[in-house]
ROPATI-5857 format. One record per residue: x, y, z of N, C-alpha, C in turn; residue number from 1. Coordinates in pm, whole numbers. Example, Ala and Ser with C-alpha at 12.3 -4.5 7.8 and 13.67 -1.06 7.14 Angstrom:
2
<<1319 -569 780> <1230 -450 780> <1320 -330 780> 1>;
<<1285 -225 708> <1367 -106 714> <1290 3 787> 2>;
end
This chain:
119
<<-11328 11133 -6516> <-11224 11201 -6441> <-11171 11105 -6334> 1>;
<<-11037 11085 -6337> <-10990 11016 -6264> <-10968 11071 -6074> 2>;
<<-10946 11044 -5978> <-10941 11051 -5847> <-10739 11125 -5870> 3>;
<<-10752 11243 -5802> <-10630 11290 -5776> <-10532 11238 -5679> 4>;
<<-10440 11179 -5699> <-10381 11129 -5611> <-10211 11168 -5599> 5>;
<<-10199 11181 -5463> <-10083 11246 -5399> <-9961 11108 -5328> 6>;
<<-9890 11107 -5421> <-9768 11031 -5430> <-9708 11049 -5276> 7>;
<<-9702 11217 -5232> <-9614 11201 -5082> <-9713 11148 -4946> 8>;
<<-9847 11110 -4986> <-9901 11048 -4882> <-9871 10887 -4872> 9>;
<<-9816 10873 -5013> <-9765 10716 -4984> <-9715 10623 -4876> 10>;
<<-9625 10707 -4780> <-9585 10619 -4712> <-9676 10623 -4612> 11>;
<<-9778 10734 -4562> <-9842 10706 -4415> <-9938 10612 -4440> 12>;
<<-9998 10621 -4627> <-10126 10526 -4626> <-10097 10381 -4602> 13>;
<<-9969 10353 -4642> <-9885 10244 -4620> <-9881 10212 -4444> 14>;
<<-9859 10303 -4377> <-9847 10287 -4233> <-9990 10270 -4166> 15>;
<<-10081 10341 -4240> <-10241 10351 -4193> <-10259 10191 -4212> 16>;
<<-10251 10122 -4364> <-10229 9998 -4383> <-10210 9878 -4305> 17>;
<<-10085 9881 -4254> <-10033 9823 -4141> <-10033 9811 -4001> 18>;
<<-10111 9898 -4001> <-10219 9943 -3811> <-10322 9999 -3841> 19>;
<<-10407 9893 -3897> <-10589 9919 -3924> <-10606 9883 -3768> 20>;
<<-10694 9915 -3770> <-10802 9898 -3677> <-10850 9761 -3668> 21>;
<<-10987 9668 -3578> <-10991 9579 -3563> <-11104 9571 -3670> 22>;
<<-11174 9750 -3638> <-11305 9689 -3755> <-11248 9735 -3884> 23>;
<<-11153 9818 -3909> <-11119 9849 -4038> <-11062 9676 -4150> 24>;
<<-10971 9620 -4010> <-10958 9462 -4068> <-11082 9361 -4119> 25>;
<<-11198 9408 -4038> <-11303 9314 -4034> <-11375 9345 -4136> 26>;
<<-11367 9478 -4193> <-11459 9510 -4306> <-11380 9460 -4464> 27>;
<<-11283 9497 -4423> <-11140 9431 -4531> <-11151 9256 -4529> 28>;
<<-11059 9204 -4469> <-11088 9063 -4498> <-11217 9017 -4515> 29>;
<<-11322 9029 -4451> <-11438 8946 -4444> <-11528 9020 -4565> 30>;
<<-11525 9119 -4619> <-11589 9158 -4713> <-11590 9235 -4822> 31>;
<<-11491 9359 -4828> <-11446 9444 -4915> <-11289 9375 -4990> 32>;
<<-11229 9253 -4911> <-11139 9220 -4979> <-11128 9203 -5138> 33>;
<<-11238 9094 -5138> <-11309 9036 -5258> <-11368 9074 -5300> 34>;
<<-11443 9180 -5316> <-11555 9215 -5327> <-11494 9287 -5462> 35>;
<<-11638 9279 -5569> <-11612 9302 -5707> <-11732 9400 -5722> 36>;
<<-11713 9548 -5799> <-11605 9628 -5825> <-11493 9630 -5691> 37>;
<<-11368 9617 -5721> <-11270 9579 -5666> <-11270 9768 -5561> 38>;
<<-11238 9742 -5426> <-11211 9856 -5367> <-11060 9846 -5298> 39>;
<<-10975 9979 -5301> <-10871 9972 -5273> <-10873 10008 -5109> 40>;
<<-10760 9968 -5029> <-10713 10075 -4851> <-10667 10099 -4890> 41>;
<<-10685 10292 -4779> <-10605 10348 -4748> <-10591 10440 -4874> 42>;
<<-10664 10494 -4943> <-10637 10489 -5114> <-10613 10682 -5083> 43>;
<<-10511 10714 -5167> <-10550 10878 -5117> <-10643 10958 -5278> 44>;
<<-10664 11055 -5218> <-10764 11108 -5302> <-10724 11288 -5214> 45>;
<<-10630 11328 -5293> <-10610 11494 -5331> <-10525 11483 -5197> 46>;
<<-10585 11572 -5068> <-10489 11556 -4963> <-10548 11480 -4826> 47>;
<<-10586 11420 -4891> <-10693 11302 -4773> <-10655 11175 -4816> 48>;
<<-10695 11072 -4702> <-10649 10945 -4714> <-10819 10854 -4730> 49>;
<<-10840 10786 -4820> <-10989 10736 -4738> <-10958 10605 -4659> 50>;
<<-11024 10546 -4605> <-11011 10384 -4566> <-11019 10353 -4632> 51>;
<<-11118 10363 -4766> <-11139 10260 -4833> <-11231 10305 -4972> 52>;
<<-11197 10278 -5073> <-11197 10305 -5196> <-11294 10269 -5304> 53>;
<<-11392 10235 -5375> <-11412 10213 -5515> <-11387 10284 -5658> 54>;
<<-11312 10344 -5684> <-11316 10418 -5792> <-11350 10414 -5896> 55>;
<<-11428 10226 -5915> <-11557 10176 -6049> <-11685 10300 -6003> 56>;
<<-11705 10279 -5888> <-11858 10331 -5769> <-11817 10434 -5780> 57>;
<<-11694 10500 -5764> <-11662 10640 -5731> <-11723 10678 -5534> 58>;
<<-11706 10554 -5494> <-11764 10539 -5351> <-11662 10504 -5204> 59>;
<<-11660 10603 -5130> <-11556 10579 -5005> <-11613 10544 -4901> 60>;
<<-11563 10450 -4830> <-11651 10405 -4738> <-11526 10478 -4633> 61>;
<<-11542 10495 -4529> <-11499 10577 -4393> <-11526 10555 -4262> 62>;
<<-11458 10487 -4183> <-11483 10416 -4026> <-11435 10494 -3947> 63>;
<<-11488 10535 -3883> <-11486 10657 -3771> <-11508 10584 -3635> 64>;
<<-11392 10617 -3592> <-11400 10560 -3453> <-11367 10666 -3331> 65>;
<<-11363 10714 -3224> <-11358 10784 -3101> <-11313 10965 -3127> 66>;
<<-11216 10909 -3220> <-11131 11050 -3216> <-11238 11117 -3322> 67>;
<<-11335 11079 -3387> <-11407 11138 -3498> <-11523 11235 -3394> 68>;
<<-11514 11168 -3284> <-11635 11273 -3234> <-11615 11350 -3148> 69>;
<<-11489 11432 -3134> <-11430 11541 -3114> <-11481 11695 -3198> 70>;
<<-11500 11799 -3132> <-11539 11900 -3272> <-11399 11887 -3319> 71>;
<<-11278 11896 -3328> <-11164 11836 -3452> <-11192 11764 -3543> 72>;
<<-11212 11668 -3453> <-11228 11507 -3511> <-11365 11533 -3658> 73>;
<<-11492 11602 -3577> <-11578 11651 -3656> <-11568 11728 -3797> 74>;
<<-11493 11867 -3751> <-11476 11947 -3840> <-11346 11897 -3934> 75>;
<<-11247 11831 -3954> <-11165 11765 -4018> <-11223 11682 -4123> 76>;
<<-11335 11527 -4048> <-11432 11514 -4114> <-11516 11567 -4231> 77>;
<<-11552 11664 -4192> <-11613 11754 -4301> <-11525 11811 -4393> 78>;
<<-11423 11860 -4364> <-11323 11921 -4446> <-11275 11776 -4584> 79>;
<<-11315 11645 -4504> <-11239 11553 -4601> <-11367 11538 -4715> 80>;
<<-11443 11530 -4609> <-11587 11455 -4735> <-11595 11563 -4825> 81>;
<<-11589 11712 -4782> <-11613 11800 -4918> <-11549 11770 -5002> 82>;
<<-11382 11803 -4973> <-11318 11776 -5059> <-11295 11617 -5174> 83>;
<<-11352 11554 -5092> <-11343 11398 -5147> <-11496 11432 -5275> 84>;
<<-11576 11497 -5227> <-11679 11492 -5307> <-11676 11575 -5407> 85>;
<<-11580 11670 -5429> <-11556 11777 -5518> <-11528 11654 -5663> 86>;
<<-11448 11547 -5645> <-11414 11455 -5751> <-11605 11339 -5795> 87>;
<<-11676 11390 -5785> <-11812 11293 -5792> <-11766 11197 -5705> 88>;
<<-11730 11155 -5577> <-11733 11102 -5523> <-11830 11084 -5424> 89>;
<<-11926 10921 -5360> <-12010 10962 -5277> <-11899 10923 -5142> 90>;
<<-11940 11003 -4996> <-11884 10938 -4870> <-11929 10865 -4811> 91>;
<<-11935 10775 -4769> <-12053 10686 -4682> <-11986 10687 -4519> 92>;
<<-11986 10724 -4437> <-11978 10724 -4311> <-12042 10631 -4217> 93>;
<<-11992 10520 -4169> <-11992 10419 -4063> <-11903 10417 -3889> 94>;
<<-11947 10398 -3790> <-11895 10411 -3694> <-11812 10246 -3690> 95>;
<<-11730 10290 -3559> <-11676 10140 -3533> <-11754 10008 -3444> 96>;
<<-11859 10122 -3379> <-11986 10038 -3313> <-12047 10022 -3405> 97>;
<<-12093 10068 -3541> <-12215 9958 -3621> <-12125 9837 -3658> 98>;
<<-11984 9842 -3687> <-11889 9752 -3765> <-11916 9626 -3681> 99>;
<<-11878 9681 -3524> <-11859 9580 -3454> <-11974 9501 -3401> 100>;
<<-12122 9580 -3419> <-12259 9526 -3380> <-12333 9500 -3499> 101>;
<<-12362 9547 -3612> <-12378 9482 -3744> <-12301 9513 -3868> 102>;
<<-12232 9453 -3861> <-12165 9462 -3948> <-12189 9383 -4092> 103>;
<<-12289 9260 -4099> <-12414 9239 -4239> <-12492 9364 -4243> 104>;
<<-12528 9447 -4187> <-12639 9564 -4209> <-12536 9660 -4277> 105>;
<<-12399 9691 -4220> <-12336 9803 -4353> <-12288 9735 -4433> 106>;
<<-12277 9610 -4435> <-12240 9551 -4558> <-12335 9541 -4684> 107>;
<<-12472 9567 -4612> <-12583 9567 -4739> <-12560 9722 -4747> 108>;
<<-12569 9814 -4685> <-12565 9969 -4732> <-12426 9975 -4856> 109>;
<<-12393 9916 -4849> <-12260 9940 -4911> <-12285 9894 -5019> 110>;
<<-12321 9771 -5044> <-12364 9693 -5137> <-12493 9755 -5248> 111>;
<<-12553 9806 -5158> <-12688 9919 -5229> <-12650 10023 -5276> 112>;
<<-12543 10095 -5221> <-12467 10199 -5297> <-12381 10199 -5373> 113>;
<<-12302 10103 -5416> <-12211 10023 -5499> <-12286 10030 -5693> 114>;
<<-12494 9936 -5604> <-12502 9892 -5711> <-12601 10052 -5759> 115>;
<<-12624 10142 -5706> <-12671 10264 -5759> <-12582 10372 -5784> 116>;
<<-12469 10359 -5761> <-12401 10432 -5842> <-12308 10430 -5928> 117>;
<<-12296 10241 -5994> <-12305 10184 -6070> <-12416 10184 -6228> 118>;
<<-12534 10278 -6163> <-12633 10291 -6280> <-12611 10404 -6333> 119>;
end
């Protein structure tokens, strides 16, 4: 089953795109760029946007930064991962302080979940 995707979110994922964040850049260039199974930004999936994509893994990775720890920010959150997971999708949830303080340590979580749900 393929990932549902919504054509009229095109242009904001496009705008999300173009004003990442510092760690959303840092996880992108320095490691998810290249990185094989290939992951897409910004990728939408039904009526949510993720940061960031595998759809080999069926795996979203998600950088949560200030506004996430709001009860909004929270409960929105939740509203996305259900729905993101309704497609066998897993969520993986990272802050912008682990990005920016280890950012090799979620790069191996990522990497470990990549290659197990790959099996």
């Amino acid at each position: 089953m393929s990932l549902e995707y919504n054509k009229n979110l095109i242009p904001f994922a496009k705008s999300l795109r173009k004003h990442a964040t510092p760690q959303e850049n840092h996880l992108w260039y320095d490691f998810l760029r290249s990185y094989t199974p290939r992951f897409q930004r910004q990728k939408t999936i039904g009526q949510f946007i993720a940061d960031f994509c595998c759809e080999k893994a069926k795996l979203v990775i998600e950088l949560d930064g200030s506004q996430h720890f709001t009860p909004e920010g929270h409960t929105y959150d939740e509203a996305c991962t259900a729905a993101i997971e309704t497609f066998g999708v897993t969520v993986l949830r990272f802050t912008n302080r682990e990005i920016d303080s280890g950012c090799r340590a979620v790069c191996t979580q990522i990497e470990a979940a990549v290659r197990a749900r790959l099996q």
